[in-house]
N, C-alpha and C positions, 0 to 999 in steps of 0.2 A: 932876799928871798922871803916868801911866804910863808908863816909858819901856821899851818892850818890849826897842827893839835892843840897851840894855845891860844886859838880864836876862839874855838870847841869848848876848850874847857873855863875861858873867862866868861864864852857864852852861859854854860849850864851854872854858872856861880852868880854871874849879873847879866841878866839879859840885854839889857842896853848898852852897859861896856861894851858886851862882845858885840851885838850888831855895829857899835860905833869903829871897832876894830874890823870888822869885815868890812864896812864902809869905806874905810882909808884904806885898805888892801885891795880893796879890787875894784872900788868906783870907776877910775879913770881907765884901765886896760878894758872893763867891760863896754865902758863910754863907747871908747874907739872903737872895740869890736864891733858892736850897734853902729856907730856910724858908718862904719866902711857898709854894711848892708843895709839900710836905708838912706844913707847921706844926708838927711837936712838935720841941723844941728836941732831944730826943733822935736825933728820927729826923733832921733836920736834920742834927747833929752827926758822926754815922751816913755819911751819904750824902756830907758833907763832905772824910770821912775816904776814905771809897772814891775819890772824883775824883782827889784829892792822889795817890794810890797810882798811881792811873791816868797820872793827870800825868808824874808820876817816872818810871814803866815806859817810860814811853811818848815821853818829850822828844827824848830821839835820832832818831825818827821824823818829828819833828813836820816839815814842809818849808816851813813859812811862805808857804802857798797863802792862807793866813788870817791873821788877827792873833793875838798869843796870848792875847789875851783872847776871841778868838772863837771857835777851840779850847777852852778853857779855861771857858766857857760852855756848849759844846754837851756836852761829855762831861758837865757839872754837869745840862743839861737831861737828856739820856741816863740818868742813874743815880739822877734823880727820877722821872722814869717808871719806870724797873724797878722799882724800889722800890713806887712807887701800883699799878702792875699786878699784882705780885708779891703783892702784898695783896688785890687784885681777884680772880686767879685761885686763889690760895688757899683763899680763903671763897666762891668763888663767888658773887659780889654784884653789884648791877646796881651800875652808875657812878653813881646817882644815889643808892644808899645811901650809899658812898667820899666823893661830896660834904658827903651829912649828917654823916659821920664825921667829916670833917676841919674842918665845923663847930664840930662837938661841943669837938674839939681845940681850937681855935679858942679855944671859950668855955673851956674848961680852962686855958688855960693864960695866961704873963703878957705875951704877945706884944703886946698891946694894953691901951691903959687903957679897964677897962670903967665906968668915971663918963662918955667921951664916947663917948655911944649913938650919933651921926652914924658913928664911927670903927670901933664893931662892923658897923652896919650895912654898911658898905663892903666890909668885910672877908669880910664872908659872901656880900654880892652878889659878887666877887672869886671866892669859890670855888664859888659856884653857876656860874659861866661854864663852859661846855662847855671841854676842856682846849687844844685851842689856842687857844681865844680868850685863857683864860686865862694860856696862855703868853707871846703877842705883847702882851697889854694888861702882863704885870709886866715885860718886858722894854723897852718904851717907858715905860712910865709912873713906873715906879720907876729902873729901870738908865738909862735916860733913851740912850737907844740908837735909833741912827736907824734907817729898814726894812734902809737894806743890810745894815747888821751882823747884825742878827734874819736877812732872807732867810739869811744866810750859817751862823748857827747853827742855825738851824729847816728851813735845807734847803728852802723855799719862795720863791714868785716876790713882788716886793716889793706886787704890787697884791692880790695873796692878803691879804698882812697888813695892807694898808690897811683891805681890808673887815673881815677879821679886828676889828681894832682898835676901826672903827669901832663893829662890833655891838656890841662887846664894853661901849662905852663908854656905849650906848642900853639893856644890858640891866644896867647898873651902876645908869643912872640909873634905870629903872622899879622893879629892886628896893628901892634906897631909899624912891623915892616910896610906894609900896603897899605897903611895911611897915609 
């Protein structure tokens, strides 16, 4: 488990300790979360890279209204979306081409083993989800995060993501099924 208050407090004694402690605490779970909403290990990578920066810039600010992994998530959801938007309004493309794209990605790349078809499937039902369902379904399902934590990264009311979640989870299962 994560022990945020002695991140905090190595942070405010050595700055660099502590970032190198928040580094190794949450690099890899933020990694993934970034991957599952953008998929290319690249642009993952990418987007990884900018949080961390952001992080740094920005720790002295932080006033622990939140946890720091709740911070620490939202900037991570924040700089996936500019990212997928930024790619949306670039090419000017409906949202539901972005979907097939990330698809496409999806199948491109080694994110998944593709001998178990159940596990692509999923994957794509995943990213066929309208994007906050999408959001609230990786953040409980994968991060294993309860609503308040999500309401508090997503900026919404906890029965919002209930229902969120719910669909998210009926329109998981239909796509399986009818593929």
């Amino acid at each position: 488990m994560i022990n945020e208050d002695k991140i905090r407090q190595v942070y405010a004694s050595d700055p660099k300790k502590g970032f190198k402690m928040l580094m190794d605490n949450f690099q890899e779970p933020i990694y993934y979360y970034i991957r599952r909403l953008v998929v290319s290990h690249e642009d993952a990578e990418d987007v990884l890279q900018e949080v961390f920066i952001r992080v740094y810039r920005n720790m002295e600010q932080f006033r622990g209204e939140s946890s720091l992994s709740t911070w620490i998530y939202r900037i991570a959801t924040n700089e996936s979306l500019r990212l997928l938007n930024t790619r949306k309004d670039e090419e000017a493309i409906p949202s539901e081409e972005v979907q097939e794209e990330l698809i496409g990605k999806l199948k491109a790349s080694d994110y998944i083993d593709y001998e178990n078809e159940l596990a692509v499937k999923f994957q794509e039902a995943i990213l066929s989800l309208p994007e906050k369902q999408r959001l609230v379904f990786n953040l409980r399902y994968y991060d294993e995060l309860d609503y308040e934590e999500i309401s508090r990264i997503l900026d919404s009311k906890v029965d919002t993501l209930k229902v969120n979640y719910h669909y998210a989870k009926e329109k998981i299962k239909e796509y399986i099924l009818n593929r």
